[in-house]
VOZAVEX-97486 format. One record per residue: x, y, z of N, C-alpha, C in turn; residue in one letter. Coordinates in steps of 0.1 Angstrom, whole numbers, plus 5000, padded with zeros to 4 digits. Layout:
BEGIN
XYZXYZXYZa;...
% end
This chain:
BEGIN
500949885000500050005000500950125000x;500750244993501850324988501150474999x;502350465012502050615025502350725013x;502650725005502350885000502350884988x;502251014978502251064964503751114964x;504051094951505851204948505151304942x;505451464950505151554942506351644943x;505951754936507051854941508751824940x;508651724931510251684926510551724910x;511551794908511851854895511851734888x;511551724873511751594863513151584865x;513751484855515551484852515451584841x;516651634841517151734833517651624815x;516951564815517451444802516051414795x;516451434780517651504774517151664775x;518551714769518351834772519451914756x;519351974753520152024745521752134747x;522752034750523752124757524652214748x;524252254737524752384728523352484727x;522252474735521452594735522052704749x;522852764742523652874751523552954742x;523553104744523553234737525053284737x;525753294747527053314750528053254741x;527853134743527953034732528053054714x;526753024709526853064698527253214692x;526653264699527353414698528753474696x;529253394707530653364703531053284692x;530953174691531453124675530953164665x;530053274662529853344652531053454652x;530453484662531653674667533253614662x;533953514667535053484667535653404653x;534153364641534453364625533953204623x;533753154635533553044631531852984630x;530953064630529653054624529552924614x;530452904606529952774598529752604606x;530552634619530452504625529352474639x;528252594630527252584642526352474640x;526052394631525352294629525552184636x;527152154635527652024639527952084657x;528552184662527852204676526652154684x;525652204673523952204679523952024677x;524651984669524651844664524851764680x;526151824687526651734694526151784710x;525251914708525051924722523251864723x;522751844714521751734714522551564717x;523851574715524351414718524451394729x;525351514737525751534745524551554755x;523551574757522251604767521451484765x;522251384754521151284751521251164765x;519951064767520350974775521650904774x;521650864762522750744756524350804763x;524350924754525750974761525351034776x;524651114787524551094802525050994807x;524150894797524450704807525850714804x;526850704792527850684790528550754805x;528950854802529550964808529550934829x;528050884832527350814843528550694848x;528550554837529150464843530350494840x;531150564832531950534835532950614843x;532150714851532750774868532650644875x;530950604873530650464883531850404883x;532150294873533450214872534750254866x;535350284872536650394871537550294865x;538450364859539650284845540250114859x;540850044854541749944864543049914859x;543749884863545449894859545649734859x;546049714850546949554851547949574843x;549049534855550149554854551249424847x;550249284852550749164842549849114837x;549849024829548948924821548848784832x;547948714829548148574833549248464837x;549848514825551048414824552348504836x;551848594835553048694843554348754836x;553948804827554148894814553948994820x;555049094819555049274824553449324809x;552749384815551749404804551549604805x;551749644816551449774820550049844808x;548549754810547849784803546349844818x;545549964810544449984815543249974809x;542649904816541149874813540249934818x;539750014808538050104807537050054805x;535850114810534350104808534050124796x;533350034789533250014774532850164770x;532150224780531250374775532550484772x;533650474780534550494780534850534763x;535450444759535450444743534350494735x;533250494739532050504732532550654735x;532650744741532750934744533850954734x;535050854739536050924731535750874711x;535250794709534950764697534250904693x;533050974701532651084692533251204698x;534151214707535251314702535851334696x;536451224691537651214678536951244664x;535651154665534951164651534751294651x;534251424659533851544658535251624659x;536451564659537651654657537751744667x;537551694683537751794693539351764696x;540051674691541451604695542551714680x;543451684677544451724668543451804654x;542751754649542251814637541951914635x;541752044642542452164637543352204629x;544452134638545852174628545752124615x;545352034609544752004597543752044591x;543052144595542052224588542152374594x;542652414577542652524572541852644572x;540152614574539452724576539652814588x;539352944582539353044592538353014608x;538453004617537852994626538352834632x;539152754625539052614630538852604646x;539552634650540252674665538952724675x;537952834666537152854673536052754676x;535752684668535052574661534952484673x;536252444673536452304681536552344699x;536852464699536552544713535152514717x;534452554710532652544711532352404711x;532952314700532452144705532852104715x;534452134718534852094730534052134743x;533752244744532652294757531452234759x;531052224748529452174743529251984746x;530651904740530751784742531151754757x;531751874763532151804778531051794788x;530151824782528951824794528251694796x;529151574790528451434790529851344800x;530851384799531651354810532851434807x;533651474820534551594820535851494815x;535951344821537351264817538351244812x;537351234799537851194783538751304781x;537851464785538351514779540051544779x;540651514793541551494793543051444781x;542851304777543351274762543151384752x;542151394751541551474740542051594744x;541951674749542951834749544451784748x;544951684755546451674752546851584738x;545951534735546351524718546551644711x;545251744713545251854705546451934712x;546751914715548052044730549251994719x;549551844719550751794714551451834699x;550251914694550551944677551652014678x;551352124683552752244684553952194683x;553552144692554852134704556352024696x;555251944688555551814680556451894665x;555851964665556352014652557852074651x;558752094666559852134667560852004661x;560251884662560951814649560051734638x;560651834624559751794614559651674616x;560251584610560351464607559351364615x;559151384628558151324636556751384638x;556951514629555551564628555051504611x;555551524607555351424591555051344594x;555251244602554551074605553851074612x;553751124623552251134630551151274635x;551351334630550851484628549251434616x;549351374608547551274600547451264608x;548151134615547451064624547051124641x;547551234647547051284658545451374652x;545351384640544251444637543251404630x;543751234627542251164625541551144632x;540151194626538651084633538650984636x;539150884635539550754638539850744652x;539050684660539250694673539750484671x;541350494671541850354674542250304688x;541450244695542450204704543350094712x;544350074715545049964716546449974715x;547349894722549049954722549349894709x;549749954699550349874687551250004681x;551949954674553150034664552450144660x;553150274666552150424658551550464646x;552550434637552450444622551250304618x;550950224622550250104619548650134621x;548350264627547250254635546450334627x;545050374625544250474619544350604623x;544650614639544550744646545350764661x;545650864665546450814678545550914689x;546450884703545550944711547051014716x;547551144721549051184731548551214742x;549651214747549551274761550851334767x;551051394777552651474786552651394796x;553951424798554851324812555651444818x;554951524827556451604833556551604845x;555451594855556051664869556651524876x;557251554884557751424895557651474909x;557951344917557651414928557851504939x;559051514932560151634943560151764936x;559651774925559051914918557451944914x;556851874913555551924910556152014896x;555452124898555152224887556652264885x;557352244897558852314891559452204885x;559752234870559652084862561452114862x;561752194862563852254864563852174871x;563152084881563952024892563751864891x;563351824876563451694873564551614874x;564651504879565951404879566051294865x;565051304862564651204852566351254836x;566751144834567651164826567651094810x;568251144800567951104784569151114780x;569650954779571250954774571050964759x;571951014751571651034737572550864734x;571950834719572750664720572750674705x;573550604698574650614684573650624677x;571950574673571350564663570450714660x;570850814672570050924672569050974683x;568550834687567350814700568250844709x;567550844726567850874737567550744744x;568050684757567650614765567050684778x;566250674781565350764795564950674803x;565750744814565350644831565450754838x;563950714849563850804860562250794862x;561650884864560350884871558950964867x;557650954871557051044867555851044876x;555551134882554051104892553151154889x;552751244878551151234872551051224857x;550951104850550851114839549051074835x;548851144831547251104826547251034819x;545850944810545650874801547250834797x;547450714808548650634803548450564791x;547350504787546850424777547250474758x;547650604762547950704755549250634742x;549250654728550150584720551050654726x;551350824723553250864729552650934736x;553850974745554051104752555151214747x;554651344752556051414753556651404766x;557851384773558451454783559651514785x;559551564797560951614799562051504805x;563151544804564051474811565551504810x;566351534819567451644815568751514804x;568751564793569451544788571151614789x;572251574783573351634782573551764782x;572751854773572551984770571452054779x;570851974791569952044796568951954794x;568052014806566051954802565551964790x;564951894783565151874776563551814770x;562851784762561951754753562051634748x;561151504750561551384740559951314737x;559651264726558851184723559051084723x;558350984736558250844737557150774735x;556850674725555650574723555550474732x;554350424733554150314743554750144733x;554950204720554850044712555750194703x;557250064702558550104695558350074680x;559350144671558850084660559049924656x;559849864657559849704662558649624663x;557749704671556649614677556549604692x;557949584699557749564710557549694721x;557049704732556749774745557849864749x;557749964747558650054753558350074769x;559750034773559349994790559250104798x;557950114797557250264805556250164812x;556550204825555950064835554650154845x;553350114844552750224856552950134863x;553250214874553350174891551950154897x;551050244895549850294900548750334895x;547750334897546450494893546350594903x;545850694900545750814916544750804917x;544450764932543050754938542750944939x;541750974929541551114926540651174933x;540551284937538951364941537951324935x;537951374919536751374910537951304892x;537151324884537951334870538151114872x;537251044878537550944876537650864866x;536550904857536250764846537850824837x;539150914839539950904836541250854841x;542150754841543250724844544550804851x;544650834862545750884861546850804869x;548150824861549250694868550350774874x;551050654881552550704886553650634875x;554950694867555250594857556750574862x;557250444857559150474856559650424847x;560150504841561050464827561950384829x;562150254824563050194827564250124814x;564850254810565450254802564550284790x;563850364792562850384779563550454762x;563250464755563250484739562550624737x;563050714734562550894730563550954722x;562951024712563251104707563351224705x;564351274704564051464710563251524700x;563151634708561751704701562151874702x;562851934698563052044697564752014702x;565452124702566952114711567052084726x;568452034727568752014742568552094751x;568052094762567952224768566952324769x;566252304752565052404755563652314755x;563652244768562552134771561252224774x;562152334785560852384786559952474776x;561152534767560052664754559552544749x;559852424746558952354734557752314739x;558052254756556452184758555952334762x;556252444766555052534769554452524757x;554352544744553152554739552252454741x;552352334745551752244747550852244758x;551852314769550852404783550152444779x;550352554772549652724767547652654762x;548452514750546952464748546152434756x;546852324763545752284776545252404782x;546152474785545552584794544052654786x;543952644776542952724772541752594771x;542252484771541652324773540452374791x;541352414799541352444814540252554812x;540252654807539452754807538152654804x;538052644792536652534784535952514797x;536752374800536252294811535652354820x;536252474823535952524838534152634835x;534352664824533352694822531852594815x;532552554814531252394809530952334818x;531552354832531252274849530152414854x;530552574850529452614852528352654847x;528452604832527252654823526552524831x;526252444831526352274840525652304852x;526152394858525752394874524252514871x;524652624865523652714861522352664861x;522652614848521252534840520352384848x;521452334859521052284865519652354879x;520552434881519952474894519052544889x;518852634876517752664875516852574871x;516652464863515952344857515052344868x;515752334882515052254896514452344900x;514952504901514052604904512752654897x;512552604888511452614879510752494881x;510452424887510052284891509552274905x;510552334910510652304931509552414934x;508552394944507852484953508052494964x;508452614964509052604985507952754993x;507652765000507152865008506252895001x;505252844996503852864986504552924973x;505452944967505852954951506852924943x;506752854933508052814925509452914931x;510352794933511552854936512053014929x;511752944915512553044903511653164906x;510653214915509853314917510253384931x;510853324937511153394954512653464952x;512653574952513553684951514953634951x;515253574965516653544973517053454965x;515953364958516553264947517353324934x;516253414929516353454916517553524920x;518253584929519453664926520553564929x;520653444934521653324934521353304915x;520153264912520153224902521153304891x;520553484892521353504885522353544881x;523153534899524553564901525153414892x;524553324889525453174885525653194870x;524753254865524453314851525353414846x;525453504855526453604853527953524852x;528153464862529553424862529753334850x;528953224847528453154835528953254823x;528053304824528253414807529853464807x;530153514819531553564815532753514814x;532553374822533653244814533353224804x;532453174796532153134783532653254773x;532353424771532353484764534053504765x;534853514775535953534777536853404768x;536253294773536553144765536553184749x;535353214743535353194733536053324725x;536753424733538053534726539053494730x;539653354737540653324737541053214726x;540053154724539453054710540253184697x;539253234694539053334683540953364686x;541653434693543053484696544053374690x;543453234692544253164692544353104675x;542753144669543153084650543853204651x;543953334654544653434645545953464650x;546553394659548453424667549153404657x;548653284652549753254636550153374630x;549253454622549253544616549553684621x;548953684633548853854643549753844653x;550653944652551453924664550953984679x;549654084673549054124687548154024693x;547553974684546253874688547353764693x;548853724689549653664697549953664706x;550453814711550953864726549253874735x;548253894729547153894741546553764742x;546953684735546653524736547753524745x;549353534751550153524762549653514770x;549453654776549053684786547353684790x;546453664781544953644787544853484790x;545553414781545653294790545653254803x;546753364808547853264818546753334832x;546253494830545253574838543953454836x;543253444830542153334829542153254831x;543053164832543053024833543353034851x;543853134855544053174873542353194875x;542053274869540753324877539553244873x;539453174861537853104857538352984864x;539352944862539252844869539252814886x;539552944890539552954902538252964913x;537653004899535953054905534852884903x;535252834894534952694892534452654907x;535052614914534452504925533352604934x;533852744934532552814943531452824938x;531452824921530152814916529652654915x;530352574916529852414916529152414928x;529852464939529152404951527952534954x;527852654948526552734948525452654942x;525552634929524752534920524452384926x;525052344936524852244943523752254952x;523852364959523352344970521652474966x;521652514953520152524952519452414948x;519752284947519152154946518952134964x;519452174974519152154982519951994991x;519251924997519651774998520051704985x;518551694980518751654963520051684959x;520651774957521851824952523051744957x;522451724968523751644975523851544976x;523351414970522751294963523751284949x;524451134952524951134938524151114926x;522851074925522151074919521851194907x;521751284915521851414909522151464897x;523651434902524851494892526151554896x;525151654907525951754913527151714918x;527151624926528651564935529651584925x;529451494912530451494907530651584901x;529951674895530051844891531051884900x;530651874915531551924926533351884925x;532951744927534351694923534951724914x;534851784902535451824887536051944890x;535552034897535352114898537252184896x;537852174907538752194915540252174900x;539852064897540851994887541652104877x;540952204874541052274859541852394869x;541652404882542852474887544152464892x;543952284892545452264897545952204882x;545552154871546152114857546652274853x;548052194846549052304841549352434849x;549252414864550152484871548652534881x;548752524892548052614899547852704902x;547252774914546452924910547853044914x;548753034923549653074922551053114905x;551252934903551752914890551353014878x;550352994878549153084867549353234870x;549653274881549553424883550753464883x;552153394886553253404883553853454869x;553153324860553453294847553153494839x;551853514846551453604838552153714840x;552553754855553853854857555253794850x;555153684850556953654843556653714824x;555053684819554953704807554853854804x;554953934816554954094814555954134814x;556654064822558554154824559054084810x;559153964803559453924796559354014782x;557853994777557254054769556054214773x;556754324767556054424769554854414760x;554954374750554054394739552654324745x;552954234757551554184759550454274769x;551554374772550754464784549854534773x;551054614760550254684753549254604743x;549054494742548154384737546654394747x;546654364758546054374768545254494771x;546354604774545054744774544854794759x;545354724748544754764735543054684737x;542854574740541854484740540554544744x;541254584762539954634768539454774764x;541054864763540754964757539454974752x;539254914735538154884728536554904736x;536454834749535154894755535055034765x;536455104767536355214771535255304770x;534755374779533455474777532155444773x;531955284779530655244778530155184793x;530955194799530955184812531355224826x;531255324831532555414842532955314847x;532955184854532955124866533955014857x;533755004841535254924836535955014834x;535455164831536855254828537755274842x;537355294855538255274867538655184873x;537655064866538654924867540454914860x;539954954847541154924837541755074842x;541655184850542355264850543455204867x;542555134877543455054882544754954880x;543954864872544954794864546754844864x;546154994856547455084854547955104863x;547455084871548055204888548855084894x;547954954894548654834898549854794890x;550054794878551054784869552554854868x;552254954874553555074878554355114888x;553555024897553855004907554554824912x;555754844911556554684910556854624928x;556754734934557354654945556354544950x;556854484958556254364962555154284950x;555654284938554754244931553954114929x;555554034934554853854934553753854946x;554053924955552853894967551453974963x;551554044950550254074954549954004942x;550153904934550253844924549053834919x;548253774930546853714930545653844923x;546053944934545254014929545354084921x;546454124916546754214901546454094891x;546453984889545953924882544853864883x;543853864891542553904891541753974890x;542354124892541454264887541854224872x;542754174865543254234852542354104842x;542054014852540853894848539253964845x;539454004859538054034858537454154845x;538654254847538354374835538554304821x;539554234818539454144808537454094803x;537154034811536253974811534954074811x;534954184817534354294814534354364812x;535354394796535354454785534854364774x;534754214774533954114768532454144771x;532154174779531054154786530154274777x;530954384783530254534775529954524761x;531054494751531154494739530354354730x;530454254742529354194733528654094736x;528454074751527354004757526054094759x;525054004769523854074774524154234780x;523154274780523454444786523054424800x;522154314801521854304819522954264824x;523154094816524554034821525854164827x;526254244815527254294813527154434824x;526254444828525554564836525454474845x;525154334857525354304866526854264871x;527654254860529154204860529654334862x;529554444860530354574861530054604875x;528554594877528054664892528654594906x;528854474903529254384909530754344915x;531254294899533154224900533954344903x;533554434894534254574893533854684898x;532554734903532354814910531954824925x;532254654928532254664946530854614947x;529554654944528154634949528054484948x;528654444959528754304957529254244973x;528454114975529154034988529953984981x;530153844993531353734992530653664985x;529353624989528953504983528153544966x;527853424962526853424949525153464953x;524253524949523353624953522953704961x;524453774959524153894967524554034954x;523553994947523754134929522754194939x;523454324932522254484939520754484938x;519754514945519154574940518754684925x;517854644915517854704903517954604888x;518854574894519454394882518254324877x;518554324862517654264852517754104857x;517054064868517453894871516153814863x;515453904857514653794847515653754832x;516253864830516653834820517653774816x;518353794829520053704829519753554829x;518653534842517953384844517353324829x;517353364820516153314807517853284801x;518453344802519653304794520053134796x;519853104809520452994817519052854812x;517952864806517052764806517452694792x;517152624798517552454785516152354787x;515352354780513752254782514452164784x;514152014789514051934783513151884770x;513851814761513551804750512651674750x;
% end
């Protein structure tokens, strides 16, 4: 006999369509790449679909397993995934979120695969892991032709192959990096790991590695101090021979969040690599490979809150509390559309770092403000990431707090995209090291915002701060954080003015930049368009 009725519980958010974003498309028009809006809208109906949820679902459920021997007791150093596993990265690859850019020529490519990448991560954050460091690896690879000739097709086919076998043998490959260890972390200068050069041209490499991601991966790049210094080498998991290049994982990391992806501890044991740029300049070659991911980091971090937004309002439009829909009681709607605001301004900021990045080749300014807006963004969006996971959390209430949900693991993702490719310190360093280094990126920088000058007082004394903070050198590493957080935020709200919402862009000024603002998420001023910011955030289900 059934004690009660279910009422008053939001539906599931499935399916749902996760490329119905305005920020979004707006951007990949604004930034040239408008032709690849079909196949977007294509993949964020995949991506909201049940099929891919479920995907994306088990395989957090059942997290990668390491076997280290075979049966017979055969060194095997192989990892076994959840069949769905493959099933994500098969339509990543097929939709060219991995290397295929660099093989396609159209104007916008870059912005293109920026918007699928955002749009496809909202079915599981994991995968995406491989998949940004395939695409990271192009550059970086190119410092020796010869190894970019042979596998340079192949990091950028659709062909999602997978399995340890001979690189050149394969349809498609998957890369990945090897740098930090454990007595340096991020200070990668302080590797022990060594690369004897040996008569045929190759190196022999022994020594260590304690976070390598997607081990499963055909090569890596890493470092490892060779004769001439630290140094750059490309190692395969399968030599050209055939046989195993003895790259042995020790472990997986029992992780916070980011499970349904692999991450190992490794030891080269006498391994096989080939350099990849000169001796010594290990570090200029793999930074571009950073530089990618890092704009990889931004994505993510903003696809965890477009994610959390859309969630929490889904439920507030659903939930009745105190006699009226949530989405209707004041205190709500201004959480709501504090989640919205921050939402819009990672994504619009996201997609001009997209846009910066087809045109560096060519522009040396859109070069130098690709430098330095990176290294400021990837500190700050990604830093705001977990406060807005756990805001978005907890307007589900209990519910929210149920793995069921979603949310937990939303929560758990959260954090990741600020400690990959250097943490929130690292990231604010980088961007003062890329000022004293390079001037042109300061004047890259206030040329940018410049542009929305005098459509806002509260960005023009923002960016007139900036200055004041800039001229002022002493103590500069200590205040690192926050000169490179004002210089984030105005960044992001000079985007905002020039070509987001006017409420949005008018709650973001009153707010980041003019002070009218708490600590927490809904506390926007009295006066704020919070109907209109909130309509930005709804996704039906379909």
């Amino acid at each position: 006999m059934p004690t009660h009725e279910v009422f008053n519980q939001a539906p599931p958010l499935i399916p749902f369509d996760a490329a119905r974003n305005p920020a979004l498309l707006e951007g990949l028009h604004r930034e040239g790449a408008g032709w690849a809006e079909a196949e977007v809208r294509e993949l964020g109906v995949l991506a909201g679909g049940f099929e891919a949820q479920e995907w994306g679902r088990l395989a957090n459920e059942y997290p990668p397993v390491l076997h280290t021997h075979d049966r017979w007791g055969h060194r095997v150093d192989e990892v076994e995934f959840h069949p769905h596993w493959h099933d994500l990265m098969n339509v990543a690859v097929a939709h060219g979120l991995h290397g295929s850019p660099w093989l396609d020529d159209r104007p916008g490519a870059h912005t293109a695969r920026a918007a699928k990448f955002f749009t496809w991560g909202a079915a599981d954050a994991g995968h995406m892991c491989p998949i940004s460091m395939t695409y990271a690896v192009v550059p970086a690879l190119r410092h020796n032709p010869e190894l970019a000739a042979r596998y340079e097709p192949l990091l950028g086919s659709r062909t999602y192959d997978f399995g340890l076998r001979e690189p050149s043998s394969k349809a498609g490959l998957i890369a990945g990096m090897s740098m930090t260890e454990k007595q340096g972390g991020s200070d990668v200068r302080a590797n022990t790991t060594t690369a004897t050069p040996q008569p045929d041209g190759s190196y022999r490499v022994v020594g260590h590695k304690w976070f390598t991601s997607a081990p499963m991966s055909d090569m890596f790049l890493t470092l490892a101090q060779a004769p001439g210094g630290l140094s750059c080498l490309l190692l395969p998991r399968v030599l050209p021979d055939g046989t195993r290049n003895p790259i042995r994982i020790q472990r997986l990391k029992d992780k916070l969040g980011n499970k349904s992806n692999a991450s190992s501890e490794i030891e080269y044991e006498n391994a096989t690599g080939w350099l990849v740029g000169a001796e010594g300049a290990g570090v200029k070659t793999i930074i571009e490979m950073v530089n990618m991911t890092r704009l990889d980091c931004v994505i993510g971090s903003a696809t965890g809150m477009r994610l959390g937004a859309v969630t929490a309002i889904h439920h507030a439009r659903h939930r009745e509390a105190f006699g009226a829909k949530l989405i209707d009681q004041p205190a709500m709607r201004n959480v709501l559309a504090d989640l919205v605001v921050e939402s819009d301004a990672a994504t619009t900021v996201m997609m001009r770092l997209a846009g910066a990045t087809d045109r560096a080749g060519s522009d040396p300014a859109e070069a130098a403000l690709r430098r330095i807006a990176l290294a400021i963004t990837k500190y700050w969006v990604c830093k705001r990431a977990p406060t807005h996971a756990a805001e978005a959390l907890e307007s589900l209430g209990g519910n929210g707090y149920a793995e069921e949900s979603g949310m937990p693991r939303l929560y758990r993702e959260a954090p990741l995209m600020s400690i990959w490719e250097g943490s929130g310190n690292v990231a604010a360093l980088d961007a003062l090291r890329a000022m004293g280094r390079q001037p042109e990126t300061v004047e890259a920088y206030f040329a940018e915002v410049g542009l929305a000058r005098g459509a806002d007082s509260r960005l023009d004394d923002a960016i007139d701060r900036v200055g004041k903070e800039l001229t002022d050198l002493s103590d500069i590493e200590y205040r690192a954080r926050r000169v490179v957080e004002l210089m984030a935020l105005v960044l992001q709200g000079a985007q905002l003015v020039r070509h987001g919402h006017s409420a949005v862009a008018d709650a973001f000024c009153a707010t980041r930049l003019g002070g009218d603002w708490g600590i927490a998420f809904g506390t926007l001023p009295v006066g704020v368009d919070t109907g209109a910011i909130i309509e930005r955030g709804y996704v039906d289900v379909r």
